[in-house]
MINU-258787 format. One record per atom (N, C-alpha, C): residue number from 1; atom name; x, y, z. Coordinates in pm, 1 decimal. Example, Ala and Ser with C-alpha at 12.3 -4.5 7.8 and 13.67 -1.06 7.14 Angstrom:
2
k; a; c1; c2; c3
1; N; 1319.0; -569.0; 780.0 $
1; CA; 1230.0; -450.0; 780.0 $
1; C; 1320.0; -330.0; 780.0 $
2; N; 1285.0; -225.0; 708.0 $
2; CA; 1367.0; -106.0; 714.0 $
2; C; 1290.0; 3.0; 787.0 $
This chain:
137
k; a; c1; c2; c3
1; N; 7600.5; 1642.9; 3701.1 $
1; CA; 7574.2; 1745.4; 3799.4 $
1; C; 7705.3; 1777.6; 3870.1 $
2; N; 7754.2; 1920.5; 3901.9 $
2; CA; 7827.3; 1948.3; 3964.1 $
2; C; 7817.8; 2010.2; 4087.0 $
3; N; 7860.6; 1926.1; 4192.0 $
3; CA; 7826.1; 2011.6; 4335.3 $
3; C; 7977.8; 2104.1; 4400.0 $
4; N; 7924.9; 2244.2; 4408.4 $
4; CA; 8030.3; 2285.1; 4481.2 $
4; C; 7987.7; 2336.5; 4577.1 $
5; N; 8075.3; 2390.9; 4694.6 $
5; CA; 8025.1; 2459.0; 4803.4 $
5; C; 8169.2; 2534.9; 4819.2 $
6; N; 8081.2; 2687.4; 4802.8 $
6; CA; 8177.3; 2821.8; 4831.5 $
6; C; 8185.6; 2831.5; 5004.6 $
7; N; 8300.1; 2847.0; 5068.3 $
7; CA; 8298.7; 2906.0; 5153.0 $
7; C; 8369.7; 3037.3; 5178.9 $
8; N; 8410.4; 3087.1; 5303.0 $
8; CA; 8486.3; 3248.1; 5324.4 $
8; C; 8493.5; 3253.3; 5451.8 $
9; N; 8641.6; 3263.1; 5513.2 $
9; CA; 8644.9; 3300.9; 5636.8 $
9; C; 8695.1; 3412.5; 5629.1 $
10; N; 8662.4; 3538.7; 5675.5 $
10; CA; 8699.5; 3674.6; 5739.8 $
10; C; 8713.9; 3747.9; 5894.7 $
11; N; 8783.1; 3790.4; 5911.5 $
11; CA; 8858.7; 3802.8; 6039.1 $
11; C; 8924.2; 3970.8; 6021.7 $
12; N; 8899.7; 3999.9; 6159.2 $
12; CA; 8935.0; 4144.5; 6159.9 $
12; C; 9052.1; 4171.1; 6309.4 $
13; N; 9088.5; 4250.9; 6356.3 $
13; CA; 9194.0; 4239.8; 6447.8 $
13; C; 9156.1; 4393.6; 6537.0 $
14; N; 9123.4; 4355.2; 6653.9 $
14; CA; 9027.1; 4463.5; 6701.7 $
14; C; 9138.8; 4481.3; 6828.7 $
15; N; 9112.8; 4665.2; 6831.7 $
15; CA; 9245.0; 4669.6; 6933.6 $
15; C; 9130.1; 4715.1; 7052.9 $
16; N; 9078.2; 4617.9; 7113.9 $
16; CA; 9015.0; 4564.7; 7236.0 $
16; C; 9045.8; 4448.0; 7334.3 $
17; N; 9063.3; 4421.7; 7484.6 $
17; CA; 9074.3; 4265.7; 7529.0 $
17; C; 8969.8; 4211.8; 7440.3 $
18; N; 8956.8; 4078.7; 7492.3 $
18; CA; 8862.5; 3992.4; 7382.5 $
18; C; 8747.0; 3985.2; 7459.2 $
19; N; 8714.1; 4019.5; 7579.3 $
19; CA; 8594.5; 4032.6; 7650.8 $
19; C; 8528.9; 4099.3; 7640.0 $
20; N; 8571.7; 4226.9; 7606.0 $
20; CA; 8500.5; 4357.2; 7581.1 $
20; C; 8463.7; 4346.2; 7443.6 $
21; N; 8517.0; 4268.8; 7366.0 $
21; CA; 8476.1; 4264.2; 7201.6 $
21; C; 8366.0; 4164.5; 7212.4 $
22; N; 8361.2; 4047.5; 7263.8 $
22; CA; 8272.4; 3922.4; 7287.7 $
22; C; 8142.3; 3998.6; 7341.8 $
23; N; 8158.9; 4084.1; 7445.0 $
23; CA; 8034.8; 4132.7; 7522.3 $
23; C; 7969.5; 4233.8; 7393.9 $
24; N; 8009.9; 4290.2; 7343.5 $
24; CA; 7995.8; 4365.7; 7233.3 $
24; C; 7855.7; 4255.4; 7150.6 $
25; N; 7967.6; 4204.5; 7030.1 $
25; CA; 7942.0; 4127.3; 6935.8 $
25; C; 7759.3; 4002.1; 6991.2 $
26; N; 7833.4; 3993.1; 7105.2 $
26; CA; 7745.5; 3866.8; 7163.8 $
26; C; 7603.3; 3934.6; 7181.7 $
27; N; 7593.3; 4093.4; 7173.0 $
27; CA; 7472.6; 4187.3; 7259.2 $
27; C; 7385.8; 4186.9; 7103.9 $
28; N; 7289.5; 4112.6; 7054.0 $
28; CA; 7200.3; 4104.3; 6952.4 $
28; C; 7184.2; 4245.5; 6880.0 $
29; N; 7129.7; 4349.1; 6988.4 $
29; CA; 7111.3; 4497.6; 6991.4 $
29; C; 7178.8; 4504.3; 6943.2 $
30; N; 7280.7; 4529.6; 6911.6 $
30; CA; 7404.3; 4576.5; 6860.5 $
30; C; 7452.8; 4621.0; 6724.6 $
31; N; 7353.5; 4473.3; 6640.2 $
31; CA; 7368.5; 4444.4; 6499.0 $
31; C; 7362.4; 4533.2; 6387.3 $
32; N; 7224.1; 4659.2; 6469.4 $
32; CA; 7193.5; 4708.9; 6357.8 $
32; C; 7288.0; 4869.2; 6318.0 $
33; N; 7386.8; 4867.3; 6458.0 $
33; CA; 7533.3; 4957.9; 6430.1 $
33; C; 7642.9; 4896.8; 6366.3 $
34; N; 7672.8; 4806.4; 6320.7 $
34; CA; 7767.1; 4752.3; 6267.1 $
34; C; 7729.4; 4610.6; 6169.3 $
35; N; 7641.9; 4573.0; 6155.9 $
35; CA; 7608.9; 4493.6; 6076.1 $
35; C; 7502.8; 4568.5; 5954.2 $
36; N; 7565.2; 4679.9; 5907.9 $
36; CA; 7487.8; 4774.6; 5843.9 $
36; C; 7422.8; 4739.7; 5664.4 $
37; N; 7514.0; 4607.1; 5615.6 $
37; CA; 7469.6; 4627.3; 5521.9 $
37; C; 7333.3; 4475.9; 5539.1 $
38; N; 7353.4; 4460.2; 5637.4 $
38; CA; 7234.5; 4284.5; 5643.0 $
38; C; 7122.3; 4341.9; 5781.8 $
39; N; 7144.2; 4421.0; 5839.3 $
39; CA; 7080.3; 4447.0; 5974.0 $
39; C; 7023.5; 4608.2; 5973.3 $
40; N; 6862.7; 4602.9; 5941.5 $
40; CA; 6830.5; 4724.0; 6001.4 $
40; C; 6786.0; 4768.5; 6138.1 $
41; N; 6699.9; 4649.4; 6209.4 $
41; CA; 6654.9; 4660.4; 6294.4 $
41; C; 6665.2; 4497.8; 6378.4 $
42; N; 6658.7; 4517.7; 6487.8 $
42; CA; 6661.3; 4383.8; 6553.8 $
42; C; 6521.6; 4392.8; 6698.0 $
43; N; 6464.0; 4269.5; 6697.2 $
43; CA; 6402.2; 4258.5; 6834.2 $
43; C; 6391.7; 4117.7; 6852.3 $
44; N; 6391.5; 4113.6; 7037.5 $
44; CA; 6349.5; 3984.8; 7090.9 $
44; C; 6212.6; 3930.9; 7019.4 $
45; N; 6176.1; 3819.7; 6995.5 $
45; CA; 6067.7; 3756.2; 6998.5 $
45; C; 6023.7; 3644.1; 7057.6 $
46; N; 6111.5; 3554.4; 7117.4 $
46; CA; 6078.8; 3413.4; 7192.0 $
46; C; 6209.3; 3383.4; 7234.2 $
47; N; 6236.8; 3309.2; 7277.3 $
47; CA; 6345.0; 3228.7; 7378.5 $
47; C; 6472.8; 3200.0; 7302.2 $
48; N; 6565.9; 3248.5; 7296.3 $
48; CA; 6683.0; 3299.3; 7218.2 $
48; C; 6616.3; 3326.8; 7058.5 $
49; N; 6556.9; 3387.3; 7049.3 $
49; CA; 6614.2; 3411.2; 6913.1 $
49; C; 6505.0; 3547.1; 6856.6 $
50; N; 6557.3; 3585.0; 6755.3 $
50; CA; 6581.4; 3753.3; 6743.4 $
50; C; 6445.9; 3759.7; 6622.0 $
51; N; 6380.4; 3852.4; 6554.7 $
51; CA; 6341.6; 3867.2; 6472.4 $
51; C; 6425.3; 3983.9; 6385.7 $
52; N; 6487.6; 4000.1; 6246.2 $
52; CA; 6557.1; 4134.8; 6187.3 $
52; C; 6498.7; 4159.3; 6096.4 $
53; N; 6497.5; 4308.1; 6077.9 $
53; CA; 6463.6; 4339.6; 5945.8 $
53; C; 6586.5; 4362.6; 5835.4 $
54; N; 6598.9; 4322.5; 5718.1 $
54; CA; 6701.7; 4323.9; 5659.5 $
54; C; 6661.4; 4407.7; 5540.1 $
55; N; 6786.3; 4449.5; 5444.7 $
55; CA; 6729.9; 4514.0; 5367.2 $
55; C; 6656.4; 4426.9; 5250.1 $
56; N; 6592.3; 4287.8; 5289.0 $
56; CA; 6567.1; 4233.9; 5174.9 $
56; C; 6434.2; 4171.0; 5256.7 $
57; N; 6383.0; 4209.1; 5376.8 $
57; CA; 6274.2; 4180.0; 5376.2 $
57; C; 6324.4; 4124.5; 5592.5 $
58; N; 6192.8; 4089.6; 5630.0 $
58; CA; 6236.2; 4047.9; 5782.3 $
58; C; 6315.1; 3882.6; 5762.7 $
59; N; 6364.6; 3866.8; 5870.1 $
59; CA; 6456.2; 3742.1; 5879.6 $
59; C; 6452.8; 3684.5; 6029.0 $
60; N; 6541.6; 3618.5; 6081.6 $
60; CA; 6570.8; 3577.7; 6177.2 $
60; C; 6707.7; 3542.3; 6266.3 $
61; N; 6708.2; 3544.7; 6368.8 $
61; CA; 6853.5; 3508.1; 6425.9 $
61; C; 6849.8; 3442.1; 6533.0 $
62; N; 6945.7; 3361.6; 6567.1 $
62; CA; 6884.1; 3212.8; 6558.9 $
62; C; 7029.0; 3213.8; 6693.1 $
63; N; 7095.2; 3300.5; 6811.8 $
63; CA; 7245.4; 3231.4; 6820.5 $
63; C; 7267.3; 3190.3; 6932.2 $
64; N; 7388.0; 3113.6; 6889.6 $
64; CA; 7408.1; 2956.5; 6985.9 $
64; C; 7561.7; 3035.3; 7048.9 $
65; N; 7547.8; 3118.1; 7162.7 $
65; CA; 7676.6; 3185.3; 7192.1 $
65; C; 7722.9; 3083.2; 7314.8 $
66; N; 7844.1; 3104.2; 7332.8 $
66; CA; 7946.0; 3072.6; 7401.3 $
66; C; 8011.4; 3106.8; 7487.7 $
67; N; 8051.9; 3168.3; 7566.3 $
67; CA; 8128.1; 3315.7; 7633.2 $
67; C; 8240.2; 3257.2; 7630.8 $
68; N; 8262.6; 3160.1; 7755.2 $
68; CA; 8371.2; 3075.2; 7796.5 $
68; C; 8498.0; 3010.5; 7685.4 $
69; N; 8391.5; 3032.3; 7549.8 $
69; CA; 8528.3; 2978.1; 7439.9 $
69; C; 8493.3; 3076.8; 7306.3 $
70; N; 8411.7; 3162.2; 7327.9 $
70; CA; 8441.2; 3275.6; 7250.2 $
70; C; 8369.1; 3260.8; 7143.0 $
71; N; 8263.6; 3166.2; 7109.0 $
71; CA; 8212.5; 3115.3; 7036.5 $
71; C; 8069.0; 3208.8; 6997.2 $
72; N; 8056.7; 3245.5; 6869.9 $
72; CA; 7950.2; 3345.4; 6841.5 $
72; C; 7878.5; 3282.7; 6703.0 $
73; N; 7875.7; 3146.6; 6742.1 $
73; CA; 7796.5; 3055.8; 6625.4 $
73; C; 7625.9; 3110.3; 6658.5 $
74; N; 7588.3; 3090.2; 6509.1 $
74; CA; 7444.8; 3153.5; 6504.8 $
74; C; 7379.1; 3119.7; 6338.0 $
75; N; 7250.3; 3119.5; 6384.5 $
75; CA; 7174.1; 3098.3; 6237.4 $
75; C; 7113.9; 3260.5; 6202.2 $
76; N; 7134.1; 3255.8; 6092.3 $
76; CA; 7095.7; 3376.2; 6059.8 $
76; C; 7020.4; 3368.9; 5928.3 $
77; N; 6866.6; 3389.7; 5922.9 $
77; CA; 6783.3; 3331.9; 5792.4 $
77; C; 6725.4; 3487.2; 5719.8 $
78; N; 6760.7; 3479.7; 5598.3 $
78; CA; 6748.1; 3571.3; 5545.8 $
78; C; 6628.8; 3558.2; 5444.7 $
79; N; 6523.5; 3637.5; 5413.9 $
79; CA; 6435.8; 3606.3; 5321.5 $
79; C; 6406.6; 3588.4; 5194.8 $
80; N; 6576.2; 3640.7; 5129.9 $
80; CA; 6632.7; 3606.5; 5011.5 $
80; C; 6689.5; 3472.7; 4993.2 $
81; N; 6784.8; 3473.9; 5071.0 $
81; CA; 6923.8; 3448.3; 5036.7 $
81; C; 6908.1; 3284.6; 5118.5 $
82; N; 6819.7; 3263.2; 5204.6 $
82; CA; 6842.0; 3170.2; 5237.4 $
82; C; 6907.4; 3158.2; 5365.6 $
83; N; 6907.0; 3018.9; 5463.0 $
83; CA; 6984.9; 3027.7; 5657.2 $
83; C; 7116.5; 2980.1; 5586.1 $
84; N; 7158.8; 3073.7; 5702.5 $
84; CA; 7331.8; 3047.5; 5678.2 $
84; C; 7325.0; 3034.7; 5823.7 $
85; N; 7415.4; 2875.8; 5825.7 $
85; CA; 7487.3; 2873.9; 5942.8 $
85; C; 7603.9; 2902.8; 5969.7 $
86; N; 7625.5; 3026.5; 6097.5 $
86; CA; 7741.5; 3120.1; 6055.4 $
86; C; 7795.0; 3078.2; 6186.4 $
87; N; 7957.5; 3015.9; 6167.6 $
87; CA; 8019.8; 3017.1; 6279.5 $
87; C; 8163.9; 3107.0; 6320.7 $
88; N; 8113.3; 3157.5; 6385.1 $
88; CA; 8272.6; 3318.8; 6449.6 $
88; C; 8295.3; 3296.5; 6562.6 $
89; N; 8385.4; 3333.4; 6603.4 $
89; CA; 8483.9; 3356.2; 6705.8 $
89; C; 8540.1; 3481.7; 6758.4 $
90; N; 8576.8; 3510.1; 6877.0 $
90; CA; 8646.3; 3654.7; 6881.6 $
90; C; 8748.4; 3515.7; 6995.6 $
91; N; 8853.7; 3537.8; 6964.5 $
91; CA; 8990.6; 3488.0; 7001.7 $
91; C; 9109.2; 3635.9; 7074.8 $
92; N; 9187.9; 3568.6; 7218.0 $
92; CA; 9203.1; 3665.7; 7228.2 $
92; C; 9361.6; 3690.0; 7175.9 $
93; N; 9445.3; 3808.6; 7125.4 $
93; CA; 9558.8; 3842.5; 7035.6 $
93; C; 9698.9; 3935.3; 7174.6 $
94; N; 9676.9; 3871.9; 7258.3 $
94; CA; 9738.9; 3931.4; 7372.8 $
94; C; 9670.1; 3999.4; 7444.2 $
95; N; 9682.8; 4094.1; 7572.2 $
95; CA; 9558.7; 4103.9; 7645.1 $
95; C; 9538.7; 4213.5; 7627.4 $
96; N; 9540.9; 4305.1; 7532.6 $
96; CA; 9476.3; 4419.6; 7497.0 $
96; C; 9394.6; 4423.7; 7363.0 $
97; N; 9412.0; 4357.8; 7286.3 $
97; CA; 9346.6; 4310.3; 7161.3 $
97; C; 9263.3; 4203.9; 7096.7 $
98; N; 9214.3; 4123.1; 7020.5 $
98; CA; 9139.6; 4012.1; 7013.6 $
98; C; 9126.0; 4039.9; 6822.2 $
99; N; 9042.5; 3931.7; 6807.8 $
99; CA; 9011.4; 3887.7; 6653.1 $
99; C; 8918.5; 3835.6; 6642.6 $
100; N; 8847.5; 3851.8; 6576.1 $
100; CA; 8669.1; 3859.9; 6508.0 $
100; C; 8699.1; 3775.9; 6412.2 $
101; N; 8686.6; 3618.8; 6413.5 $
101; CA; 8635.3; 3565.6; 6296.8 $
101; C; 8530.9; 3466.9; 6230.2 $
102; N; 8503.4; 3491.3; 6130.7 $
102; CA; 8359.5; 3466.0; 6069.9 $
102; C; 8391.9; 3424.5; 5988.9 $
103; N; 8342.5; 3264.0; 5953.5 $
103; CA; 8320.2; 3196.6; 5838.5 $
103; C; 8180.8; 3153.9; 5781.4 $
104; N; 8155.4; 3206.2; 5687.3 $
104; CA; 7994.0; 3224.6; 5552.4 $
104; C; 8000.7; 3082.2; 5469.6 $
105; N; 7935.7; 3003.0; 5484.0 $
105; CA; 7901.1; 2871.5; 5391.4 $
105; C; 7795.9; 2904.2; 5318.2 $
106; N; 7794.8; 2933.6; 5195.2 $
106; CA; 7713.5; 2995.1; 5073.7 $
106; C; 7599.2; 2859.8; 5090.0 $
107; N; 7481.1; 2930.0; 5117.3 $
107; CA; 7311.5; 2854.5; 5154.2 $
107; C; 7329.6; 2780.2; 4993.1 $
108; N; 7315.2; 2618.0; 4974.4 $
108; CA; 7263.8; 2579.4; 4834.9 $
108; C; 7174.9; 2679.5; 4743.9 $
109; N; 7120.2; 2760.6; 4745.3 $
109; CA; 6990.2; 2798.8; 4699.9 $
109; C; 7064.8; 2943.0; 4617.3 $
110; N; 7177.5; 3028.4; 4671.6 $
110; CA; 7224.9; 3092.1; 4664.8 $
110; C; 7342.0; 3107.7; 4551.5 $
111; N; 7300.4; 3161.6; 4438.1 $
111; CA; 7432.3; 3180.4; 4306.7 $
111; C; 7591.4; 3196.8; 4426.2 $
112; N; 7675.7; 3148.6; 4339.7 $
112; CA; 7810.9; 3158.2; 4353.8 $
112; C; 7853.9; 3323.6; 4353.5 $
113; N; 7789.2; 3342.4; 4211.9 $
113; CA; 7848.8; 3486.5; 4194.1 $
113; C; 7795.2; 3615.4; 4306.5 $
114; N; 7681.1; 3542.0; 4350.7 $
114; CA; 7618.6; 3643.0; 4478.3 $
114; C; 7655.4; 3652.3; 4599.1 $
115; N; 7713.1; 3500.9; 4625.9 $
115; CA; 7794.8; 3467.7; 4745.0 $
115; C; 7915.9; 3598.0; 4760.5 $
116; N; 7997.2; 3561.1; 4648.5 $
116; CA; 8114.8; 3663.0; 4619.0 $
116; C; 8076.4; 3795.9; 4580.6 $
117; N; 7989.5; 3867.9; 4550.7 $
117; CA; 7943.4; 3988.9; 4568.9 $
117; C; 7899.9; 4039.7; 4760.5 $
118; N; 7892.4; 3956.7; 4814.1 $
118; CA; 7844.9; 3998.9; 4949.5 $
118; C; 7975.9; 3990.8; 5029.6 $
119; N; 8050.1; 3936.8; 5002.2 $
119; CA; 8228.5; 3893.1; 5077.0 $
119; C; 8232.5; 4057.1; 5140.3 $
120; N; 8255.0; 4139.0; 5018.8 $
120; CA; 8325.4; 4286.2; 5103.4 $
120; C; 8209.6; 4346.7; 5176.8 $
121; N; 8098.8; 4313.0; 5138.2 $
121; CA; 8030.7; 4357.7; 5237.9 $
121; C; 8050.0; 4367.8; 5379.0 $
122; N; 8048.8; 4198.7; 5385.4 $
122; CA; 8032.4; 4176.2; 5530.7 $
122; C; 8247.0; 4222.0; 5589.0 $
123; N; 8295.2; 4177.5; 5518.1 $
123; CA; 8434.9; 4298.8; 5565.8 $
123; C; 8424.8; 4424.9; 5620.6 $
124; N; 8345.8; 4498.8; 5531.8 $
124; CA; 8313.3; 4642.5; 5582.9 $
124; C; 8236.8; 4616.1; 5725.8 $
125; N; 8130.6; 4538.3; 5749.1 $
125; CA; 8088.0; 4551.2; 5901.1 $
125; C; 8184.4; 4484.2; 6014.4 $
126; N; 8294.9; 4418.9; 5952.7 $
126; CA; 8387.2; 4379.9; 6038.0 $
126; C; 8473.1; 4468.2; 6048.0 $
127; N; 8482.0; 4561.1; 5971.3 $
127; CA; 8577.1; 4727.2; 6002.6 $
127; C; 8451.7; 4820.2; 6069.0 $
128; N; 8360.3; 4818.0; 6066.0 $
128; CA; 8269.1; 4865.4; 6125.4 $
128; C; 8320.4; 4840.5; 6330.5 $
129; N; 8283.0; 4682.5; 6326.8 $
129; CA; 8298.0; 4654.3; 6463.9 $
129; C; 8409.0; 4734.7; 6517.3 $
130; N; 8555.1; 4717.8; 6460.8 $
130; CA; 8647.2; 4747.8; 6495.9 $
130; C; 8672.0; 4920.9; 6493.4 $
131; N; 8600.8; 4978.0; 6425.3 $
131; CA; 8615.6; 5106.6; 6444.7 $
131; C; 8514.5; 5160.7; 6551.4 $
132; N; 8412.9; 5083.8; 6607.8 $
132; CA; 8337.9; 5096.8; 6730.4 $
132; C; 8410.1; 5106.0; 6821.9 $
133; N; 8460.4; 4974.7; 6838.5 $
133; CA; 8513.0; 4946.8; 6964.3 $
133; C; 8672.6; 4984.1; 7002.0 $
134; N; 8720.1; 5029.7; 6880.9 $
134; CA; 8798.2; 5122.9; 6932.9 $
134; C; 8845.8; 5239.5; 6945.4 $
135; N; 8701.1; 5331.7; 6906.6 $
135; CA; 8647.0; 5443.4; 6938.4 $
135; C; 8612.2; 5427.0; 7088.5 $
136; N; 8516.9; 5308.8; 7130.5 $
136; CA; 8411.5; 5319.0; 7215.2 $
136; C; 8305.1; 5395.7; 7186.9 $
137; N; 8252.6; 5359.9; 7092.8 $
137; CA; 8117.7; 5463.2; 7058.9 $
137; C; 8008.4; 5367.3; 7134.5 $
């Protein structure tokens, strides 16, 4: 038997302070403008944690935020694919800018080759964020 475990950290460079990106990112609501290819819809359902509809069926979100250290760790269970425990950061890059990063630990249950088919995905909603927020839309 061979055990591997894929991981992926991705990171984007957002020309925002890092507070205004954190308050952003951290707002659940948010997801289904920039988390476009995993997030259609989002709502409260019980005491932190979210119910989503994804494009692969409803899911859940599960997050364990941080403010004080920037921390935007969260479970995020998908009805395919399996919970990924997803841990990100928005770090700040001098005081007008900051950095979004997200590391994906491919769920056991989940092909390799599917893992790596979803990589640019979730890139694109991390150019997503960053073209929000520094629009200000």
């Amino acid at each position: 038997m061979t055990i591997t475990t894929a991981s992926a950290t991705l990171s984007v460079q957002i020309g925002c302070p890092a507070a205004e990106a954190y308050r952003f990112v951290a707002d659940p609501t948010t997801m289904p403008r920039w988390a476009i290819h995993n997030v259609k819809s989002i709502r409260p359902v019980g005491q932190n944690e979210w119910e989503i509809q994804t494009p692969r069926g409803p899911g859940k979100l599960v997050p364990r935020y941080d403010r004080a250290s920037g921390i935007l760790d969260h479970e995020f269970v998908d009805p395919k694919e399996g919970s990924w425990q997803v841990s990100a950061r928005i770090v700040p890059a001098g005081a007008h800018d900051s950095v979004y990063m997200i590391t994906l630990v491919k769920p056991p249950s989940m092909p390799e080759e599917a893992f790596r088919r979803g990589l640019p995905l979730v890139e694109e909603e991390l150019r997503t964020i960053r073209r929000i927020l520094q629009r200000q839309e």
